[in-house]
TORSE-479771 format. One record per residue: residue number from 1; residue in one letter; x, y, z of N, C-alpha, C in turn. Coordinates in steps of 0.05 Angstrom, whole numbers, plus 5000, padded with zeros to 4 digits. Layout:
[NUM,"a",[X,Y,Z],[X,Y,Z],[X,Y,Z]]
...
This chain:
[1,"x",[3256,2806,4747],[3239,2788,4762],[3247,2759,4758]]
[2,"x",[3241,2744,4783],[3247,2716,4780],[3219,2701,4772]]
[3,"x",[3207,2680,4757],[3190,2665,4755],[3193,2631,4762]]
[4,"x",[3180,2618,4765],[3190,2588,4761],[3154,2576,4741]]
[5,"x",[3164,2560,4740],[3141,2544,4719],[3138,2510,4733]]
[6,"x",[3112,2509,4743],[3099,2479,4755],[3083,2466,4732]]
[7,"x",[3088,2444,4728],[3060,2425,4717],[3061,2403,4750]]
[8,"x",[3035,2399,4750],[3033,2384,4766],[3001,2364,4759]]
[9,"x",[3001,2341,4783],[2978,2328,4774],[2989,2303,4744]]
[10,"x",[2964,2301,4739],[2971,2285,4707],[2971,2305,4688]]
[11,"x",[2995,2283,4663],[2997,2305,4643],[2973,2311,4627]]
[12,"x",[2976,2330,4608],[2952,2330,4581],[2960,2352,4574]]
[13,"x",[2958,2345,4541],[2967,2353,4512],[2960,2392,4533]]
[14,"x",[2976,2408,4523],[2967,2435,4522],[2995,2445,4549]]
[15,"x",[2997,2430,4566],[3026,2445,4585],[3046,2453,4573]]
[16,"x",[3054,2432,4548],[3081,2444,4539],[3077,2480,4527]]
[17,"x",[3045,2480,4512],[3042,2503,4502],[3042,2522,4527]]
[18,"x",[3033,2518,4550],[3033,2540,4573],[3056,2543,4570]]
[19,"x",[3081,2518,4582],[3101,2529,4584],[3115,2545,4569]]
[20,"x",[3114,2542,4545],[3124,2560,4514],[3114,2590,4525]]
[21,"x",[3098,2591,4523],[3079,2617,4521],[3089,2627,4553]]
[22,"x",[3085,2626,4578],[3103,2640,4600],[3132,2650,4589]]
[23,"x",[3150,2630,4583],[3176,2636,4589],[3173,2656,4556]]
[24,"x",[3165,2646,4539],[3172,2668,4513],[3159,2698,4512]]
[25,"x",[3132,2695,4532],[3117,2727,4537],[3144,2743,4552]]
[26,"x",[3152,2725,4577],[3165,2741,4595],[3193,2748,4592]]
[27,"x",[3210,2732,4567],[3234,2737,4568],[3227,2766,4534]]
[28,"x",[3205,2762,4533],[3202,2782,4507],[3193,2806,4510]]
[29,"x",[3173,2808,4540],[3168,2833,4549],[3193,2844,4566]]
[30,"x",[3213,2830,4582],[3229,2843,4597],[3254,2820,4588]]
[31,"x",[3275,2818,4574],[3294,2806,4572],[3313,2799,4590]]
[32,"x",[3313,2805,4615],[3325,2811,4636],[3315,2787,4656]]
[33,"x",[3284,2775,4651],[3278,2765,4671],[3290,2729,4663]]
[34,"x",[3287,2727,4690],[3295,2696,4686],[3279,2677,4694]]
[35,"x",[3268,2651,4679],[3248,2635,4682],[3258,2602,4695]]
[36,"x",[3245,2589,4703],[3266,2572,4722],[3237,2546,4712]]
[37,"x",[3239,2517,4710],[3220,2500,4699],[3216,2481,4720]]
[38,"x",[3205,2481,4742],[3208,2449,4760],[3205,2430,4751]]
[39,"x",[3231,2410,4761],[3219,2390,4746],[3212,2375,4764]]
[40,"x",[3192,2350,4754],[3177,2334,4769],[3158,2344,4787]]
[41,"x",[3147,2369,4784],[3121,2377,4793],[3131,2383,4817]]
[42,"x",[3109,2386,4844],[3112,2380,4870],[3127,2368,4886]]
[43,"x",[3123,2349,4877],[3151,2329,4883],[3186,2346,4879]]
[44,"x",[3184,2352,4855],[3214,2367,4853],[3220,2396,4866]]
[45,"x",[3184,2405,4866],[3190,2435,4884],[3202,2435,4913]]
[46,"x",[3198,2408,4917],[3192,2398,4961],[3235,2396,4956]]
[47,"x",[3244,2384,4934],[3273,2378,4924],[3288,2396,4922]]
[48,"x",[3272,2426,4912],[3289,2441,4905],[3301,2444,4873]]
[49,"x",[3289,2426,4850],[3297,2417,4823],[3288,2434,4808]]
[50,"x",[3297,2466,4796],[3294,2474,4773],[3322,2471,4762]]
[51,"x",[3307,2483,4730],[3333,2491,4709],[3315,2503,4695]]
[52,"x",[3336,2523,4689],[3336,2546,4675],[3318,2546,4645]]
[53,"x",[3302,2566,4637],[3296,2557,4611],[3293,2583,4595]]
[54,"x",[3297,2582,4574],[3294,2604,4559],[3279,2603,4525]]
[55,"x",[3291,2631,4512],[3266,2614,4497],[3275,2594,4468]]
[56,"x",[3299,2590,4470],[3307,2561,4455],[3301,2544,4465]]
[57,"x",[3299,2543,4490],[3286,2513,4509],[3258,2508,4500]]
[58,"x",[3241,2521,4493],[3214,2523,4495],[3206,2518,4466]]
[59,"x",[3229,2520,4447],[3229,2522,4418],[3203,2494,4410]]
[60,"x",[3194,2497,4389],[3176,2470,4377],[3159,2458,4397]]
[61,"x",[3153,2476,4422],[3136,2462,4441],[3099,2460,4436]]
[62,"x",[3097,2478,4420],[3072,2484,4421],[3051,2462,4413]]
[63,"x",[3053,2444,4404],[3034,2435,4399],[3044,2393,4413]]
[64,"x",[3068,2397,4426],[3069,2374,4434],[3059,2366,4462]]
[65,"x",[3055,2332,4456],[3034,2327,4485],[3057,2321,4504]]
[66,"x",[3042,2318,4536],[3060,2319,4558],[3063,2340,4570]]
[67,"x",[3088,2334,4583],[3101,2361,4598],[3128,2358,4599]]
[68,"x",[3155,2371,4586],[3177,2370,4590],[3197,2371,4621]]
[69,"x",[3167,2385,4633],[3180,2390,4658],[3175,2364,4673]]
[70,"x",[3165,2346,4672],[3154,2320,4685],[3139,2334,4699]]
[71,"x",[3123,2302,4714],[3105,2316,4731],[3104,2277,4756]]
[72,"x",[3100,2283,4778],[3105,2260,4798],[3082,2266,4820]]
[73,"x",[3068,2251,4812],[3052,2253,4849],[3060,2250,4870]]
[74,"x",[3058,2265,4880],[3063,2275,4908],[3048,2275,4936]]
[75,"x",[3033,2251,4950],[3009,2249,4961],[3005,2256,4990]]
[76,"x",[3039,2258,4992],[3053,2272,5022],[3050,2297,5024]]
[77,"x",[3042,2313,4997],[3038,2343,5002],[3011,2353,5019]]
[78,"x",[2996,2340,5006],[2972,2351,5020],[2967,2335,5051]]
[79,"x",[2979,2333,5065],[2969,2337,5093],[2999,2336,5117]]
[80,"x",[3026,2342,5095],[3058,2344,5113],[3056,2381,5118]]
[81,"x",[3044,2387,5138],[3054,2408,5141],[3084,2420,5151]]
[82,"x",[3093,2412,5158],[3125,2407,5144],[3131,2414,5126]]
[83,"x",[3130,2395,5105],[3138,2394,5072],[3119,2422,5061]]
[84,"x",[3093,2429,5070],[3089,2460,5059],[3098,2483,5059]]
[85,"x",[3104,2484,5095],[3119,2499,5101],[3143,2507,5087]]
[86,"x",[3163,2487,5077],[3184,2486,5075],[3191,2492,5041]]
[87,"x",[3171,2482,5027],[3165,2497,4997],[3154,2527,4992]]
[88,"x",[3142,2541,5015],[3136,2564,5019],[3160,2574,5018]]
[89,"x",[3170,2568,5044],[3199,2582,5057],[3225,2589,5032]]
[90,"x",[3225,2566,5024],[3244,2554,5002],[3228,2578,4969]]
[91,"x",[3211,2574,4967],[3199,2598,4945],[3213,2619,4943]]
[92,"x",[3213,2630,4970],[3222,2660,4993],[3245,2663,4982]]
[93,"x",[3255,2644,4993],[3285,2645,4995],[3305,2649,4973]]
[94,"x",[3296,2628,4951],[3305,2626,4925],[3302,2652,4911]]
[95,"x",[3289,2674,4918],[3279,2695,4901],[3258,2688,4878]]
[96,"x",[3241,2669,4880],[3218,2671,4864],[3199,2695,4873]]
[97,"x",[3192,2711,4850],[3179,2724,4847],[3141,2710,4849]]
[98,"x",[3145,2702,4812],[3118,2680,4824],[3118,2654,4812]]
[99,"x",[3103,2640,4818],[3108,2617,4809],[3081,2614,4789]]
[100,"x",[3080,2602,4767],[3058,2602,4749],[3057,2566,4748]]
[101,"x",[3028,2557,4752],[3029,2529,4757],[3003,2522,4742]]
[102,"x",[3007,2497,4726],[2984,2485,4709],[2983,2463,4714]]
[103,"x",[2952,2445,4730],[2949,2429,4737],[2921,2423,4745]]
[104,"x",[2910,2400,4758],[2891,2387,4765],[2884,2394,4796]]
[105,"x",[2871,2385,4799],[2845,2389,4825],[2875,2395,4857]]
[106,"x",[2884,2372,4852],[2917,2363,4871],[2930,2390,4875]]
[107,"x",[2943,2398,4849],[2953,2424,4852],[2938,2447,4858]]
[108,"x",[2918,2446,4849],[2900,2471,4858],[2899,2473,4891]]
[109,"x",[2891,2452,4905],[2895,2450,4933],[2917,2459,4941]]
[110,"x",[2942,2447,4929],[2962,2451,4942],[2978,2480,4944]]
[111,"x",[2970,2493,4918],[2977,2528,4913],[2960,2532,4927]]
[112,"x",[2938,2537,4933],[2916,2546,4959],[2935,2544,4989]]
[113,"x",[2936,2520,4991],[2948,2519,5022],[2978,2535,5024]]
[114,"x",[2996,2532,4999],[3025,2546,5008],[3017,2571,5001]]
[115,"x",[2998,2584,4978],[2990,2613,4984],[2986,2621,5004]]
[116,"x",[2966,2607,5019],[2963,2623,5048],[2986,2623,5065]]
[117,"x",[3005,2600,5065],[3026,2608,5088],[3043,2630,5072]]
[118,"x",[3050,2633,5051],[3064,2652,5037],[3046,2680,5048]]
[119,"x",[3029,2689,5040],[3012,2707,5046],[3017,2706,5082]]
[120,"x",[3014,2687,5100],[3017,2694,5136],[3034,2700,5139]]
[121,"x",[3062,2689,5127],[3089,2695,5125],[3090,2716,5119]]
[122,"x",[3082,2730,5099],[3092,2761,5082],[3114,2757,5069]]
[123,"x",[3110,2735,5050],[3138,2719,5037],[3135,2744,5012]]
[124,"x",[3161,2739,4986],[3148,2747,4973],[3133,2733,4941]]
[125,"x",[3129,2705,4953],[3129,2697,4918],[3092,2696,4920]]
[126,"x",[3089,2701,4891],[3051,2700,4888],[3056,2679,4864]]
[127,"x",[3029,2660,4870],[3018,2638,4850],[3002,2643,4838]]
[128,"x",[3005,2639,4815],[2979,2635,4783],[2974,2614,4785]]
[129,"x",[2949,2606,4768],[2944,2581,4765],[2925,2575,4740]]
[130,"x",[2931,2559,4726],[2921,2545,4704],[2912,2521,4707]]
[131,"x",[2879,2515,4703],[2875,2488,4700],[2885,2472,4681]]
[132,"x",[2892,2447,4687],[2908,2435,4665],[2896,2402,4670]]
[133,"x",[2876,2392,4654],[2860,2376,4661],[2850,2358,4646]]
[134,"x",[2850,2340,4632],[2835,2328,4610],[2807,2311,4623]]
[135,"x",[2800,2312,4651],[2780,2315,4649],[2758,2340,4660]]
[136,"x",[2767,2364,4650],[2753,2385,4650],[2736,2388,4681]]
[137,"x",[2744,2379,4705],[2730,2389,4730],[2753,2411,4750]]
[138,"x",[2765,2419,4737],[2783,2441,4749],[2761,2473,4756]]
[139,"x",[2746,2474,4772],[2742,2499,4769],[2730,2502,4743]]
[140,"x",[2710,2481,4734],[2707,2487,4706],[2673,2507,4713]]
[141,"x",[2662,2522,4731],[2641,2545,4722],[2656,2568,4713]]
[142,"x",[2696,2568,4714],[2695,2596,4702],[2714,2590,4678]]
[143,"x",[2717,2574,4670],[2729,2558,4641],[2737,2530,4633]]
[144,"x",[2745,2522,4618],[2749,2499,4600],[2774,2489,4605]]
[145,"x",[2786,2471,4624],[2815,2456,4633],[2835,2459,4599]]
[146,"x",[2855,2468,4605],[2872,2454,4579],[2874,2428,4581]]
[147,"x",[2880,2420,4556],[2875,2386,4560],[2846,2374,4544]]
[148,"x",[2825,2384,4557],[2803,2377,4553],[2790,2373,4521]]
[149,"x",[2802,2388,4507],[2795,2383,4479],[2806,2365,4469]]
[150,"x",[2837,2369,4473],[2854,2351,4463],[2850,2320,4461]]
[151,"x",[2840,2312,4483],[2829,2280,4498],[2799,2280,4482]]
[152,"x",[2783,2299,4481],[2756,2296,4462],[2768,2291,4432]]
[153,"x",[2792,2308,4423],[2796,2295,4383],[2806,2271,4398]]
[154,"x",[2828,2255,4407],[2836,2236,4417],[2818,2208,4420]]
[155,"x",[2800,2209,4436],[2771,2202,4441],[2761,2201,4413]]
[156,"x",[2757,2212,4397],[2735,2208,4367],[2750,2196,4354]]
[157,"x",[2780,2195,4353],[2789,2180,4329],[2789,2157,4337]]
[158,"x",[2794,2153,4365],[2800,2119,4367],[2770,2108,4374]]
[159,"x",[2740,2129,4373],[2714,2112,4374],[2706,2109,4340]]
[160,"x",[2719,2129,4330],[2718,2128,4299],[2724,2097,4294]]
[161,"x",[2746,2090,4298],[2764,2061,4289],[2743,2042,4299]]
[162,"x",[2743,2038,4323],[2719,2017,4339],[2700,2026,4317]]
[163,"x",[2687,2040,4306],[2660,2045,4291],[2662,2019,4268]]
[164,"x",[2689,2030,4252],[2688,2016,4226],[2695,1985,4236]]
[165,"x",[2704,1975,4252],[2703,1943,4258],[2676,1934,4266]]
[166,"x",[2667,1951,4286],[2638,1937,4305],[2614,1935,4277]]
[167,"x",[2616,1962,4258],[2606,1960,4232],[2610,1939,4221]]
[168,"x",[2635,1929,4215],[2639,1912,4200],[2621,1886,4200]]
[169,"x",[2634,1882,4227],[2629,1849,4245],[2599,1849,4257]]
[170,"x",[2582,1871,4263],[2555,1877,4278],[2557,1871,4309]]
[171,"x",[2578,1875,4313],[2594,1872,4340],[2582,1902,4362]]
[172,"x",[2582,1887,4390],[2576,1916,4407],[2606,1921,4424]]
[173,"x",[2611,1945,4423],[2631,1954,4446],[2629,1970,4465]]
[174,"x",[2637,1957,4483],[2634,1967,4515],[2663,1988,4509]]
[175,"x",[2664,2015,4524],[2690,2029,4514],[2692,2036,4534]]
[176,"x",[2713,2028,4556],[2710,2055,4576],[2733,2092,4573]]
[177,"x",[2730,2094,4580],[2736,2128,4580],[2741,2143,4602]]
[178,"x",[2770,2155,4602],[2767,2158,4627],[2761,2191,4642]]
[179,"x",[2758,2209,4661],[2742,2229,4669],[2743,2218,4695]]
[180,"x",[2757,2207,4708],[2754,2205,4747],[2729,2225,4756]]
[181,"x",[2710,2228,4773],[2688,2226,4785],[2672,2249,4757]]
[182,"x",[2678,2267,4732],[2665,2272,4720],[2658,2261,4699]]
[183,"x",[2637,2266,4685],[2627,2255,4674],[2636,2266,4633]]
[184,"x",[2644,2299,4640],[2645,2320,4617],[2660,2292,4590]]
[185,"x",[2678,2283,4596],[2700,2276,4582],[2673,2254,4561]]
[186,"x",[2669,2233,4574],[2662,2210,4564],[2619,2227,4541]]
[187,"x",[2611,2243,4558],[2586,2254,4544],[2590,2264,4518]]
[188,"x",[2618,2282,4522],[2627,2297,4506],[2636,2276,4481]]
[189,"x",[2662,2266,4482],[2666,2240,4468],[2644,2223,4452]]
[190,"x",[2619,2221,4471],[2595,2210,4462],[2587,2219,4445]]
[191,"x",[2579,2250,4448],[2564,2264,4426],[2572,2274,4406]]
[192,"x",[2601,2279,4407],[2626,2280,4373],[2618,2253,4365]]
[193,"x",[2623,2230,4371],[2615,2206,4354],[2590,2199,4345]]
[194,"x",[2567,2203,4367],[2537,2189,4365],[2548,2167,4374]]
[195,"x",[2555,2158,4398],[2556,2133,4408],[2523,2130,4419]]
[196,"x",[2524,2108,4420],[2484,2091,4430],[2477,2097,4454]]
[197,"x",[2506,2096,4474],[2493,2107,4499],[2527,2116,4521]]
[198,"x",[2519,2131,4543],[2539,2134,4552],[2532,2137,4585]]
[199,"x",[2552,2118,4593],[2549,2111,4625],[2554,2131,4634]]
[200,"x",[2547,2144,4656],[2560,2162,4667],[2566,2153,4699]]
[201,"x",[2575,2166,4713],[2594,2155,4736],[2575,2140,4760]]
[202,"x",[2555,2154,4768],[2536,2150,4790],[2515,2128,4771]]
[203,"x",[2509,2131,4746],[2482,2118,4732],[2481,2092,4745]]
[204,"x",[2459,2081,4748],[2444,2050,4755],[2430,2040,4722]]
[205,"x",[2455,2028,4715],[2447,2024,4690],[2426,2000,4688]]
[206,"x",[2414,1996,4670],[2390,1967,4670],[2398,1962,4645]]
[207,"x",[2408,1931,4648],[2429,1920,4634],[2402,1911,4616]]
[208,"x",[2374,1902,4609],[2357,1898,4603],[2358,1912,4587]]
[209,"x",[2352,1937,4586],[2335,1956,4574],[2359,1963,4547]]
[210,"x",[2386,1972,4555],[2417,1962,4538],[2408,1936,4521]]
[211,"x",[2402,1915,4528],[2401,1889,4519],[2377,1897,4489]]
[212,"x",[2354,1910,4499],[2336,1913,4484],[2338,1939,4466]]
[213,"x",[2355,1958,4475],[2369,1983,4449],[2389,1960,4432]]
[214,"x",[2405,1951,4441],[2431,1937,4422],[2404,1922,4406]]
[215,"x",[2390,1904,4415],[2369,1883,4398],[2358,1896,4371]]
[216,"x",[2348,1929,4376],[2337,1945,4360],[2349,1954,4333]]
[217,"x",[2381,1952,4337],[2398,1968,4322],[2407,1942,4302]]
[218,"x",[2411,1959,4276],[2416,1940,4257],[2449,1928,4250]]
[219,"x",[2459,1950,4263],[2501,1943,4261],[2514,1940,4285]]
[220,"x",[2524,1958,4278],[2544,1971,4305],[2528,1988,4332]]
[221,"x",[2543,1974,4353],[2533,1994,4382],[2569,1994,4387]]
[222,"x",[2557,2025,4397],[2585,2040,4418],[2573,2039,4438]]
[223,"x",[2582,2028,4466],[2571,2041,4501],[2602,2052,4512]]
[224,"x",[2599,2073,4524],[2619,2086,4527],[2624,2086,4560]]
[225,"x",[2624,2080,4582],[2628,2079,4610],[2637,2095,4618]]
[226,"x",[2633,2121,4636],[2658,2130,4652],[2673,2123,4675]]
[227,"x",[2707,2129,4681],[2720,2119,4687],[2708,2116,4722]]
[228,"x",[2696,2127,4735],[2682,2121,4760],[2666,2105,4771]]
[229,"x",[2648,2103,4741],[2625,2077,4742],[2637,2049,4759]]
[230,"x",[2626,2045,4778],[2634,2016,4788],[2638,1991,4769]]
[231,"x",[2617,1991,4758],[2616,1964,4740],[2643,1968,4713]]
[232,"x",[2654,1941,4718],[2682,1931,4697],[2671,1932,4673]]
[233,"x",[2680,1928,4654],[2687,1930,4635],[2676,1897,4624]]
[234,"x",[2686,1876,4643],[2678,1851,4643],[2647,1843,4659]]
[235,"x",[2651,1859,4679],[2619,1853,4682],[2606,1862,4664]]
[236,"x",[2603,1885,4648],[2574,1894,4632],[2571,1868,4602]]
[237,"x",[2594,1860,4610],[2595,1845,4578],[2592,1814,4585]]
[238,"x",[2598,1813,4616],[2586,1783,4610],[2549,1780,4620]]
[239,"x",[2539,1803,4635],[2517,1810,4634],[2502,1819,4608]]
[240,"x",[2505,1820,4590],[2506,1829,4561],[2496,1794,4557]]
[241,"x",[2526,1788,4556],[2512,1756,4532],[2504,1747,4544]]
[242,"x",[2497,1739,4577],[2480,1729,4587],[2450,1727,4579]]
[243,"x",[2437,1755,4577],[2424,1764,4563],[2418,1753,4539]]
[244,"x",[2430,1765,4522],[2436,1757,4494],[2431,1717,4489]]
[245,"x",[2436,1711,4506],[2436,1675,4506],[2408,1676,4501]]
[246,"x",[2398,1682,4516],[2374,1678,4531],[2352,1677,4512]]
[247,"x",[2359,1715,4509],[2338,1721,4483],[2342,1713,4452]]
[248,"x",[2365,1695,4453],[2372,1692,4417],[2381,1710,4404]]
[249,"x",[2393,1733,4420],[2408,1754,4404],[2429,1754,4394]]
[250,"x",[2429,1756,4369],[2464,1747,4353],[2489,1772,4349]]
[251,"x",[2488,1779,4377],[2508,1798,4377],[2545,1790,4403]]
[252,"x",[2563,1788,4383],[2590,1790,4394],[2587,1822,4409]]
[253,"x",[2604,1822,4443],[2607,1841,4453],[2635,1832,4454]]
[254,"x",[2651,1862,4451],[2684,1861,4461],[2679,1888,4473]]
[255,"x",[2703,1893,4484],[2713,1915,4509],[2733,1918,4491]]
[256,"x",[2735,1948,4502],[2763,1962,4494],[2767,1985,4519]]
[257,"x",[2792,1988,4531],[2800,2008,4548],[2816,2037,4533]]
[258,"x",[2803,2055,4531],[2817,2077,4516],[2827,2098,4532]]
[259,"x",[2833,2091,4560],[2839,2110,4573],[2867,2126,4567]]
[260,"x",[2888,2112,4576],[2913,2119,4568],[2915,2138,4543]]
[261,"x",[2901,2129,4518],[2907,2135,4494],[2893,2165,4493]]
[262,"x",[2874,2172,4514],[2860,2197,4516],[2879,2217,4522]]
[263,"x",[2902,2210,4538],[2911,2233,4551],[2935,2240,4539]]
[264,"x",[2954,2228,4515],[2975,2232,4506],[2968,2241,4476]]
[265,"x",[2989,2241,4468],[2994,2257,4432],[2997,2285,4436]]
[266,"x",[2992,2296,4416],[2992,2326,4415],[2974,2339,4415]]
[267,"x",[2978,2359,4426],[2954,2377,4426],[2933,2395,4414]]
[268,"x",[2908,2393,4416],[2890,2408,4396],[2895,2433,4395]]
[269,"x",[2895,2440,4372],[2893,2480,4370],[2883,2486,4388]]
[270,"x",[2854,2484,4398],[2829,2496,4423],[2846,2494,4443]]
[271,"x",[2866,2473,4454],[2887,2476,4480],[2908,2492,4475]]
[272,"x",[2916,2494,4456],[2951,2510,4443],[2936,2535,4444]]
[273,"x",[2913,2539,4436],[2910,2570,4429],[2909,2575,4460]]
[274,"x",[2883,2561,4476],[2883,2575,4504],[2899,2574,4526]]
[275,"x",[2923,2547,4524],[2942,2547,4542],[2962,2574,4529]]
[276,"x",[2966,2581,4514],[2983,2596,4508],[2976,2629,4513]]
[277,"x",[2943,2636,4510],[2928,2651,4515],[2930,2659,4549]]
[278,"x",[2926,2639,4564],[2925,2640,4592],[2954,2643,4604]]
[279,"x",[2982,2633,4595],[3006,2638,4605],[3012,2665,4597]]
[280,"x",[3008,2680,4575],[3008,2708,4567],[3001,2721,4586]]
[281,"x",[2970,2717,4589],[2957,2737,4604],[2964,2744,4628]]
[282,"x",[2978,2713,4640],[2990,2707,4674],[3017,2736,4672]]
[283,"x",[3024,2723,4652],[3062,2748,4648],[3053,2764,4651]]
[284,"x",[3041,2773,4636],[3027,2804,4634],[3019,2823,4663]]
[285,"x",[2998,2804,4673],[2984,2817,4704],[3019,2804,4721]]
[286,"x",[3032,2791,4726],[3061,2779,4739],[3082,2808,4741]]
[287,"x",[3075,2819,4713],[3092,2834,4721],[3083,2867,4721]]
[288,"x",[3048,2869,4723],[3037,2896,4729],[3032,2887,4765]]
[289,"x",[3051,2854,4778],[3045,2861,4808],[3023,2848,4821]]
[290,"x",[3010,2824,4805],[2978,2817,4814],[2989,2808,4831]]
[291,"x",[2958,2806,4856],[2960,2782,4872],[2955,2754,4853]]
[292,"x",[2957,2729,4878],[2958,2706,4867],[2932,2706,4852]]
[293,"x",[2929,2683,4842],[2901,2686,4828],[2891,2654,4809]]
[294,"x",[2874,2647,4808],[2859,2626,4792],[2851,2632,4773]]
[295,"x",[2867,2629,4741],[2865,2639,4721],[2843,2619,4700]]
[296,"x",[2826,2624,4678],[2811,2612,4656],[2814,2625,4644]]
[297,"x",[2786,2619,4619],[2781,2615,4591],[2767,2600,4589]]
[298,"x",[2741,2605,4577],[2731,2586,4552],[2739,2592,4520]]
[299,"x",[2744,2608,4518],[2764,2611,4491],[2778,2632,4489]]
[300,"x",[2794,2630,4472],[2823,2650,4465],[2811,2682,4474]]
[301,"x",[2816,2701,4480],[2810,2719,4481],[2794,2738,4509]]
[302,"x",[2778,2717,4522],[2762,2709,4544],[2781,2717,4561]]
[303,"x",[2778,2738,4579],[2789,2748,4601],[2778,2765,4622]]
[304,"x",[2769,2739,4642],[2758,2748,4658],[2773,2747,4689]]
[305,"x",[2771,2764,4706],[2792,2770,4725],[2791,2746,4733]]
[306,"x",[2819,2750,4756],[2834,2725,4767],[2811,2725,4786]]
[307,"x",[2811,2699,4803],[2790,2685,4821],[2807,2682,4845]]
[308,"x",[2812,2683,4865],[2822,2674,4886],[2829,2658,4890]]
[309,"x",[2848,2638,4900],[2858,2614,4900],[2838,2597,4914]]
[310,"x",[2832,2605,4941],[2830,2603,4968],[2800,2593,4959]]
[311,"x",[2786,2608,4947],[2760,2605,4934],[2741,2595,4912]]
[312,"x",[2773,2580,4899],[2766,2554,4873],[2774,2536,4889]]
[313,"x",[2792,2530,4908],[2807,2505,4915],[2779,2487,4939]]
[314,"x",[2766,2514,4944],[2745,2505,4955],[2710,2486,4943]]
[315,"x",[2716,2498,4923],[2698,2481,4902],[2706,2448,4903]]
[316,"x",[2687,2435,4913],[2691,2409,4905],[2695,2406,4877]]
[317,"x",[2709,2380,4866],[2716,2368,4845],[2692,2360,4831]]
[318,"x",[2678,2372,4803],[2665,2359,4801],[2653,2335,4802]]
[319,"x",[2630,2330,4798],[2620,2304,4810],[2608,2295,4784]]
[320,"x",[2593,2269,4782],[2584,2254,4766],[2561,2272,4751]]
[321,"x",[2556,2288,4763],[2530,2310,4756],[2542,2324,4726]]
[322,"x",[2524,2330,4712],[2534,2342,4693],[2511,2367,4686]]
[323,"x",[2504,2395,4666],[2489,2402,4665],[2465,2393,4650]]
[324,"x",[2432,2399,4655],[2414,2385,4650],[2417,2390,4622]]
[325,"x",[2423,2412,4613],[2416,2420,4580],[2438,2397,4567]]
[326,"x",[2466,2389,4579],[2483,2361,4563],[2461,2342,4561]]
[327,"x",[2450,2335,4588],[2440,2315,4582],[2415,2303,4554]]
[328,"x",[2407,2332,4566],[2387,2326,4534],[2392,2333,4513]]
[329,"x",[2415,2350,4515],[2429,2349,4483],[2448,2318,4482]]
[330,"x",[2452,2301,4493],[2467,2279,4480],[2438,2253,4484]]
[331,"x",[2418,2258,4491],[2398,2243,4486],[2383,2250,4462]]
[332,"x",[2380,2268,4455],[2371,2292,4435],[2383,2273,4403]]
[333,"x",[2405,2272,4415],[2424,2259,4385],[2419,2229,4385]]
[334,"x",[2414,2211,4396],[2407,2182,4400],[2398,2176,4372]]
């Protein structure tokens, strides 16, 4: 059998472990088969760009962040029917068997739409799919994005650091965090630290009532923003000392942006174990013949059948909403 291997979307800590775990299940259950790595995501599949990988290629991958295979947005995919067409066709043609792909909300759409022409066609390649996400809205009612933990230890150590300065100095920090329209990333983050409060994407925050928690507190305040929230980073903080003038409150506000720093380094065990968990399982059903399918996990072991492509890709992206029981478990901790 032929395979190829996608990361697509943005990176986060836990792809390299997918990738390890595909090409070493499949060259270990059938030695014969050959595994192929795209590079540059979407972008390189529309190109035609694999190489070959085996399992010295894959060697020491497991716990490093990124993706070896690159990854390039591609914004022409989703609506060149052309260019779908022609990555379908080109699948066919090449002798891919299936293609196993780990990625964000982008790719999920995009294996949806060339599944189905593959499937009208009667091509023969079938798609897997792995959420691959650090902010956890992939299809997350039937598991946990890889990525997602990784960016939560990530997230604690660098609110850890902000802790011991804002301690120091009695300083407040505005943090933002990033999670594009969800909210999981920055609550979560919140409630590993005990940060004071946490924006979430839609909230109408009352810069007042902030003004009068920070006034209460005897050191350090963390506010944590998510990355959707309208309000900058510079607005809440010059609304802050504004405030603060007013009422005589002797508190320094600084900002810090921790986005970037969320999504790189290496990856948590909780991602290595389940990205590596979920590319197994893909080999496994790949070569008992599955159809395509929308693979999870909420933890190692967790195997619950494939989902339809056609029928996650349809799920909106999470939204700013989160479940009611988070909410009162991270108010709960205040």
């Amino acid at each position: 059998m032929k395979f190829g291997i996608l990361t697509g979307g943005g990176d986060c800590p836990g792809m390299n472990a997918f990738i390890r775990a595909v090409v070493r299940t499949a060259i270990n259950t059938k030695a014969q088969t050959s595994v192929w790595g795209v590079v540059d995501g979407w972008r390189g599949l529309a190109r035609n760009d694999f190489r070959r990988l085996d399992k010295l290629s894959v060697a020491g991958l497991a716990s490093k962040g990124g993706t070896i295979l690159g990854t390039q947005r591609f914004p022409e995919l989703a609506d060149d029917s052309d260019i779908q067409e022609t990555i379908a066709r080109d699948l066919h043609d090449h002798g891919f068997d299936y293609l196993f792909v780990c990625g964000g909300n982008g790719s999920l759409k995009a294996s949806a739409i060339i599944n189905a022409i593959l499937r009208r066609e009667k091509m023969r390649t079938r798609i897997l799919f792995a959420a691959g996400s650090i902010d956890n809205d992939v299809g997350n009612k039937y598991g946990s994005s890889i990525g997602f933990y990784s960016a939560i230890d990530k997230s604690l150590q660098m609110l850890e650091w902000i802790r011991d300065t804002a301690s120091s100095h009695r300083r407040v920090y505005i943090i933002r965090s990033m999670g594009r329209e969800s909210a999981y990333l920055s609550i979560f983050a919140g409630i590993a630290t005990g940060a004071e409060h946490v924006i979430r994407p839609k909230e109408q925050i009352d810069i007042e009532e902030l003004a009068s928690m920070i006034e209460a507190r005897d050191k350090d305040t963390r506010i944590i923003i998510s990355e959707a929230n309208p309000l900058t980073l510079d607005e809440i903080q010059q609304q802050l000392e504004t405030i603060f003038r007013r009422r005589k409150i002797k508190r320094d506000v600084r900002t810090v942006d921790m986005s970037y720093f969320q999504r790189g380094g290496k990856a948590a065990v909780t991602d290595i174990l389940r990205a590596s968990w979920l590319g197994y399982r893909m080999v496994r059903d790949a070569f008992a013949r599955c159809d395509s399918g929308f693979y999870s996990a909420f933890y190692t072991g967790h195997a619950p059948d494939a989902v339809p492509l056609a029928e996650v890709a349809d799920i909106e992206a999470s939204s700013s909403d989160v479940p009611d029981y988070l909410l009162d478990f991270m108010l709960a901790l205040h």
